[in-house]
C-alpha positions in Angstrom: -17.7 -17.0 7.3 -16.0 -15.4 4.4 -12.0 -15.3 3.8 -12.3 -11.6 4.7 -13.3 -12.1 8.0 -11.0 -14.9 8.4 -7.8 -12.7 8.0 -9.2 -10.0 10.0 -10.0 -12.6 13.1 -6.6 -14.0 12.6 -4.9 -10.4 12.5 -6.5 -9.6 15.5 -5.6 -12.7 17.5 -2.2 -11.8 17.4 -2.6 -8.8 19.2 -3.4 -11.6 22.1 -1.5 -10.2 25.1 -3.6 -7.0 24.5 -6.5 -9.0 25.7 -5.1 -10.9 28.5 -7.2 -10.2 31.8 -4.6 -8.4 34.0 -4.2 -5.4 31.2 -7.5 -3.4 31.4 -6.5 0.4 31.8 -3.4 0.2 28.9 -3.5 -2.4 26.7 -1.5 -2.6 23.0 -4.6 -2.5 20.9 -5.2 1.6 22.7 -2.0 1.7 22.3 -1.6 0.7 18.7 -4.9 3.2 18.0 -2.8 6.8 18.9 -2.0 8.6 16.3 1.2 10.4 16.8 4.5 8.5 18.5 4.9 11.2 21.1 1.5 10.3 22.8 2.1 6.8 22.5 5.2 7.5 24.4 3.5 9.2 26.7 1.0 6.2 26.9 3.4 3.8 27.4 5.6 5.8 30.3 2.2 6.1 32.2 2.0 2.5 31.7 5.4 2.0 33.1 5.0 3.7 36.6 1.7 2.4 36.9 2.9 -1.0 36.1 6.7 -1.7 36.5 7.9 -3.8 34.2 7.7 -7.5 35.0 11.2 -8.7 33.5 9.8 -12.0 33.0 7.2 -10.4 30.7 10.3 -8.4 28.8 9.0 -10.2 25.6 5.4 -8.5 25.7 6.7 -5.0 26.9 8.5 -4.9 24.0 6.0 -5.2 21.3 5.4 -1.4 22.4 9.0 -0.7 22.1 9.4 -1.9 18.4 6.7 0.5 17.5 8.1 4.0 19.6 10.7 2.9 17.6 9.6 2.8 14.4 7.3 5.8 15.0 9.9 7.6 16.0 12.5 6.4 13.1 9.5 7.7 11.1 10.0 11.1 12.2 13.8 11.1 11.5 14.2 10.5 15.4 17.6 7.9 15.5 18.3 8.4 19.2 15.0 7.3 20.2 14.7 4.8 17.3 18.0 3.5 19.1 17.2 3.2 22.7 14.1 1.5 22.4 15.5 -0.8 20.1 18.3 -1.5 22.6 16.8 -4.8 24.0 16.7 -6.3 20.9 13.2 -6.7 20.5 12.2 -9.3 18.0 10.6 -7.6 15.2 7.1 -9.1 14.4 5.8 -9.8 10.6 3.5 -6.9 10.5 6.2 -4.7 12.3 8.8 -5.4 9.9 6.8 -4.5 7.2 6.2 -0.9 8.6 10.3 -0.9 9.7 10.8 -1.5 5.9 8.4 0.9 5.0 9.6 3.9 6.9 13.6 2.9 5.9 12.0 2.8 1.9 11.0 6.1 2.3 14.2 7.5 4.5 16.4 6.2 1.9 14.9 9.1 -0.5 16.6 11.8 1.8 19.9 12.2 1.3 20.2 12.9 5.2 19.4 9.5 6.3 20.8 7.2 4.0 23.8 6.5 6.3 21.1 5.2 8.6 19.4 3.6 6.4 22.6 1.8 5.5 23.1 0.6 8.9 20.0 -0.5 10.1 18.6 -2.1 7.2 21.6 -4.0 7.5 21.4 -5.0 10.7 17.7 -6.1 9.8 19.3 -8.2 6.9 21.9 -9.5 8.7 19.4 -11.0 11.5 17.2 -12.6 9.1 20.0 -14.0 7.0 21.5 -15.3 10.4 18.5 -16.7 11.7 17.5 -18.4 8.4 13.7 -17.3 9.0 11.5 -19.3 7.8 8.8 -16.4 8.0 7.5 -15.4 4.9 6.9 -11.8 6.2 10.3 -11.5 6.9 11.2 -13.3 3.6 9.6 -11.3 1.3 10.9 -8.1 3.2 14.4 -9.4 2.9 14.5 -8.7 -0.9 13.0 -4.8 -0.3 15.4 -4.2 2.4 18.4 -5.5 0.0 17.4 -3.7 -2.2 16.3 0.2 -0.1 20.3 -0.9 1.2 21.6 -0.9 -2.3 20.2 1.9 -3.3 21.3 3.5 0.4 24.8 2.5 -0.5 25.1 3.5 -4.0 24.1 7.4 -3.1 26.7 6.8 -0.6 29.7 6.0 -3.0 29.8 2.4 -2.1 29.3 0.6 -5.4 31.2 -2.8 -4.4 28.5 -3.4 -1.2 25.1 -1.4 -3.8 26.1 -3.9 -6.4 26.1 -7.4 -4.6 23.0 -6.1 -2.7 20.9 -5.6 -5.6 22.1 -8.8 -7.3 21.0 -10.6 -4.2 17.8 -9.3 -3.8 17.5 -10.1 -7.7 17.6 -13.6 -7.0 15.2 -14.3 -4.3 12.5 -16.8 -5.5 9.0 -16.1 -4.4 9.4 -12.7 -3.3 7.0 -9.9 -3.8 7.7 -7.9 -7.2 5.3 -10.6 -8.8 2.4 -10.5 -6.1 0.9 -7.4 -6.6 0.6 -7.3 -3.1 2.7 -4.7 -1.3 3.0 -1.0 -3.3 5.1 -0.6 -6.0 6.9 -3.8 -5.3 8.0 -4.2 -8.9 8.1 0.0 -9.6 10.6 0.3 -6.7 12.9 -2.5 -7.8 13.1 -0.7 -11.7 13.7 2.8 -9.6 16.5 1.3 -7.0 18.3 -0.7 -9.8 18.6 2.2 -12.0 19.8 4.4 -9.5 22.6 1.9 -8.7 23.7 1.4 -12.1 23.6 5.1 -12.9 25.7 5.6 -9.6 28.2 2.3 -11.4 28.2 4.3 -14.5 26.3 2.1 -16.6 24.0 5.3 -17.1 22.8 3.9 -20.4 21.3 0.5 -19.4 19.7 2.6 -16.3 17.9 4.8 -18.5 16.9 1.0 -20.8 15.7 -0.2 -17.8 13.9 3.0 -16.7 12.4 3.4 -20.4 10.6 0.1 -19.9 9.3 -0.1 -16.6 7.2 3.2 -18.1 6.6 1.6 -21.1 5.1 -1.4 -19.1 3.0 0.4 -16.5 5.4 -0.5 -13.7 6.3 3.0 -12.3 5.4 5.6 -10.6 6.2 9.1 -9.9 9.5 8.9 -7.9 11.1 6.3 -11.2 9.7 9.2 -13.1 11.8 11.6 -11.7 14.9 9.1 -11.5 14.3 9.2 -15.4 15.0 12.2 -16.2 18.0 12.8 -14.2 19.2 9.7 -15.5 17.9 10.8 -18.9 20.1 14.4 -18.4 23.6 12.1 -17.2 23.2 10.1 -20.9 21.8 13.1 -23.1 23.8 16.3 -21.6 20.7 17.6 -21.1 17.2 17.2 -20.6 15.8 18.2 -23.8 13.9 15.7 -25.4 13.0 14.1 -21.6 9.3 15.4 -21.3 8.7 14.3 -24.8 9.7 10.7 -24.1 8.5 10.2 -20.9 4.6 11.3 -22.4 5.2 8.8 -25.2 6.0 5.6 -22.7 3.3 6.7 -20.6 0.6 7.2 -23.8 2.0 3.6 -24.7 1.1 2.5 -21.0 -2.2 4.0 -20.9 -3.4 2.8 -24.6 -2.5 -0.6 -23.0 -4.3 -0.6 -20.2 -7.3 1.1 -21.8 -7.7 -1.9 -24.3 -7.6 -4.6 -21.5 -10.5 -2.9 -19.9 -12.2 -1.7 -22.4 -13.1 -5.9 -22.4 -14.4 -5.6 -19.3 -16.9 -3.1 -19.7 -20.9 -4.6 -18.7 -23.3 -3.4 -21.3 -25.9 -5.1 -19.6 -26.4 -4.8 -15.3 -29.6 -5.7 -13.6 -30.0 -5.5 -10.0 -29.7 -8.1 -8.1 -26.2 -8.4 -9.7 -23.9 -11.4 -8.6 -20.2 -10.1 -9.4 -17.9 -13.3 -10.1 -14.1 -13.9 -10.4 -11.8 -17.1 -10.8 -11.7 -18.5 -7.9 -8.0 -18.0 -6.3 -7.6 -20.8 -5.4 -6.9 -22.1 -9.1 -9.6 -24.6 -9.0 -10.8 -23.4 -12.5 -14.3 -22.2 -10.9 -15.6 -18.6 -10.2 -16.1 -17.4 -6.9 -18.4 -14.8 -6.0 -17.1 -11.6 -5.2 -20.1 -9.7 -3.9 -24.2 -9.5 -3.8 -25.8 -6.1 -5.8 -29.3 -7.2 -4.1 -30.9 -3.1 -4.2 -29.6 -0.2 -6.5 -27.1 1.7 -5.3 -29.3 5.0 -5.2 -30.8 3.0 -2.4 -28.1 2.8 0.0 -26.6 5.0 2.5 -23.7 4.5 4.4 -21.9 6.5 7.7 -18.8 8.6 7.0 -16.2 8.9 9.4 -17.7 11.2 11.7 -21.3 9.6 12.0 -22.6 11.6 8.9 -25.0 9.5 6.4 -24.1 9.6 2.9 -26.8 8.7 0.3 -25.8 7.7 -2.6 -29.4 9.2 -3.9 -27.1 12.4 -3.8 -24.6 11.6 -6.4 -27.1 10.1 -9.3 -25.9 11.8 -12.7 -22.4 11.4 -11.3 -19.9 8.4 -12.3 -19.3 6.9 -8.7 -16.8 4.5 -8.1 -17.0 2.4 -4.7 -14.1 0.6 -3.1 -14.1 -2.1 -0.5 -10.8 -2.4 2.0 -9.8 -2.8 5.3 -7.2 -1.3 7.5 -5.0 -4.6 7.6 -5.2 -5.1 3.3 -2.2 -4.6 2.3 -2.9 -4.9 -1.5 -6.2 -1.8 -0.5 -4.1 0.3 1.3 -1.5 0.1 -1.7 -4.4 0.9 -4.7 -5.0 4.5 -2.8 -2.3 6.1 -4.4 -3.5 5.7 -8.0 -7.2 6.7 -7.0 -6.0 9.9 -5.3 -4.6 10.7 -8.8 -8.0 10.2 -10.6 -9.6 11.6 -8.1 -7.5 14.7 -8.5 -7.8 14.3 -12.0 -11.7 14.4 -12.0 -12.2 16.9 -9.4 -14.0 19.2 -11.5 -16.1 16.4 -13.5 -19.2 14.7 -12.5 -17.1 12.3 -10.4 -17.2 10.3 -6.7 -14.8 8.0 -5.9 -15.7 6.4 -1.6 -13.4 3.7 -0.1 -15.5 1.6 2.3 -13.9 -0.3 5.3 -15.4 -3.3 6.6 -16.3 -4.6 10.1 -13.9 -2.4 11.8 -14.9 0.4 14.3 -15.1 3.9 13.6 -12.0 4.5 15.9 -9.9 2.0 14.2 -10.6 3.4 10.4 -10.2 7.2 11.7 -6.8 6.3 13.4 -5.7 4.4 10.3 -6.9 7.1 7.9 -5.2 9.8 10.3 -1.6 7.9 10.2 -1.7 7.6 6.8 -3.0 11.1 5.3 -5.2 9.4 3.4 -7.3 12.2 1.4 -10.3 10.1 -0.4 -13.8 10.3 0.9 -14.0 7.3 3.3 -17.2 5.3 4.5 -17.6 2.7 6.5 -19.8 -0.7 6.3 -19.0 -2.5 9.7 -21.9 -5.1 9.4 -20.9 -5.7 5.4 -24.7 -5.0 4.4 -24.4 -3.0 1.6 -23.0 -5.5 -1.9 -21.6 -8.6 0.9 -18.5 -7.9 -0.4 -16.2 -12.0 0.3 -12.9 -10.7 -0.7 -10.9 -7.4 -0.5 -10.0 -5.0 -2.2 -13.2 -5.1 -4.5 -13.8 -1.9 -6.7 -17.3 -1.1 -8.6 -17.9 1.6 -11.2 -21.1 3.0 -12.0 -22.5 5.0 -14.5 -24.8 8.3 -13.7 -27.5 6.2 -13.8 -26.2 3.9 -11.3 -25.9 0.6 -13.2 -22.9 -1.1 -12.8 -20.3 -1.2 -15.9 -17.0 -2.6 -14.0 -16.0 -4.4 -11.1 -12.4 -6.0 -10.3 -10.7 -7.0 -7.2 -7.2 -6.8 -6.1 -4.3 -4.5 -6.8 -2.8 -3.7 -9.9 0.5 -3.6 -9.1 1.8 -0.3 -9.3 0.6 3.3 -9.2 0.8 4.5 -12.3 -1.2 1.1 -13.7 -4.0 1.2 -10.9 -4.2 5.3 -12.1 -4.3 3.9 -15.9 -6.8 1.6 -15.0 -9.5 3.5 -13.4 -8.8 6.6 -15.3 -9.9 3.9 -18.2 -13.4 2.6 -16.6 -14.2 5.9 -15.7 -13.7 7.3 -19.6 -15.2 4.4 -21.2 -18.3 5.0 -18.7 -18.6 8.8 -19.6 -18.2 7.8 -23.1 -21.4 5.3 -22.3 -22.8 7.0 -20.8 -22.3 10.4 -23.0 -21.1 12.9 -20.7 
């Protein structure tokens, strides 16, 4: 059994009370699978009066509760948020990560950032209190310091913006590093800046700014946080467009000559892709099986429709491999969406394939999300046996294979540099 399968298995199992024997008609994995917060609430009322809550099973009951409320924080929604967090539900690893992602986009609206200052507090607070030992809630603890400095500097509270970011600064072993969750690093460069700018130090905002860009670690919303910072330092903003192309020419050249490395002049099928194994021991481990062309394969689209890839020769075609519960997958779409945006009147496909989950579960997923790319699914793994996630494959229009690469590449704007790279250097191969 691969490691793919293993973290899916263990994801699944703790969902466990969704599969105990005396739930049949509503159960938390239905639950979890509907789409918008007001028919989950709906779901779970029905729930209710069908089956009054058994106080000794408070614990269990409220695993619904903690997501009505974050669906419904989501939506801007802090009465609800508030009453069904009012029994002080504990907050689960994978909940807390979509608490801190709804608060890390709330804190962008100058509407909510007074609640975003209090309950990413209170969040900090109870892991601080508790001394978790989670590393969930660990490495959530230094994004939450830092969405609450940046919560508190638009605010006018520089003391409490400046402590906060200095703290989540010195957390060991938290995420900017991991390429794991989106933008970890990106995020950090934006929220700093902006709390500096709001201390006055306006100047070493814009340094700070100037080489996360220069770096690849940005994306669109530091972007924009560098020109108004740019405008606060210069008067104005003439001279801004200029120097943000520059940095992100710098980026790209960067990038560009890293893969360029990586590019397979030679692929014959069956093709065995390799990778160090991650586990450090200084040997390769194999990432996945080409056994047949692609031309050969065909694969179901989210509504039951076969896709041949026989339809897309003379096209560059780029294939992705992910799952609903990678984090590091999920966090690469961003970037493709650009390219494929980008390439959209080229001879260009770009398909994200999910693994071994059901067509329900992808469509749900997909649906929350707004996820725009083509998506395919290969629930039985048949098609390259893909052992790790995500794993992304680039192949030229006359379907050979000329990159592969797995894992995320730590921020937007470097996983848009990067496959904007393969897919030049394989027109340029391939002389389109």
């Amino acid at each position: 059994m691969n490691k793919l399968l293993i973290c899916l298995l263990i994801m699944i199992s703790g969902s466990s009370w969704a599969q105990q024997e005396e739930v049949e008609k509503y159960n938390f994995e239905d639950f979890e699978l509907i789409v918008k917060v007001e028919d989950q609430e709906n779901y779970f009322n029905k729930m209710l009066q069908e089956n009054p809550e058994d106080k000794s099973k408070t614990k269990e009951y409220n695993l619904y509760r903690v997501v009505l409320a974050t669906g419904w924080l989501a939506k801007g929604n802090i009465e609800k948020y508030n009453y069904y967090m009012q029994t002080n539900p504990e907050i689960s690893g994978k909940n807390l990560i979509y608490l801190s992602y709804v608060l890390e986009d709330l804190v962008e609206e100058p509407k909510y950032q007074s609640i975003v200052a209090k309950i990413s507090k209170d969040i900090i607070d109870d892991i601080e209190k508790n001394a978790k030992s989670d590393e969930i809630a660990n490495l959530r603890l230094q994004v939450l310091l830092e969405v609450n400095a940046m919560a508190n500097a638009k605010l006018g509270d520089i003391d409490v913006a400046l402590k906060n970011i200095q703290k989540s600064s010195e957390i060991k072993d938290g995420a900017r590093e991991m390429k794991y969750f989106k933008d970890s690093k990106s995020n950090y460069y934006n929220r700093y800046a902006i709390v500096l700018s709001a201390a006055g130090k306006d100047k070493m905002a814009l340094d700070t700014l100037v080489y996360a860009v220069r770096h690849a670690d940005s994306n669109p919303k530091l972007v924009k946080t560098l020109r108004e910072v740019y405008k606060k330092v210069h008067g104005n903003d003439k001279g801004a467009d200029k120097l943000i192309s520059d940095l992100q020419k710098e980026a790209y050249e960067k990038e560009y000559e890293e893969v360029e490395k990586l590019y397979i002049a030679e692929s014959t099928i069956p093709f065995q892709g390799v990778i160090s194994d991650p586990s450090g021991n200084g040997e390769t481990f194999p990432l996945f099986n080409a056994t047949k062309p692609i031309h050969e394969i065909s694969l179901p689209d989210l509504n039951g429709n076969t896709i041949n890839f026989n339809d897309h020769k003379g096209k560059v075609l780029v294939i992705d491999f992910w799952t609903t519960i990678c984090t590091p997958c999920i966090a690469a779409f961003a970037g493709f969406e650009r390219v494929v945006s980008e390439y959209k009147k080229e001879p260009f496909q770009l398909f994200i394939i999910d693994l071994f989950e059901t067509q329900r579960t992808v469509k749900s997923f997909i649906t929350k999300k707004g996820i725009s790319l083509d998506v395919l699914r290969d629930e039985p793994n048949g098609a390259y046996g893909i052992n790790g996630t995500p794993t992304k494959i680039v192949f030229d229009t006359m379907g050979n294979i000329r990159f592969y690469s797995s894992g995320y590449a730590g921020s937007t704007d470097r996983e848009y540099y990067k496959l904007k790279a393969m897919v030049e250097i394989t027109k340029t191969e391939s002389k389109i």
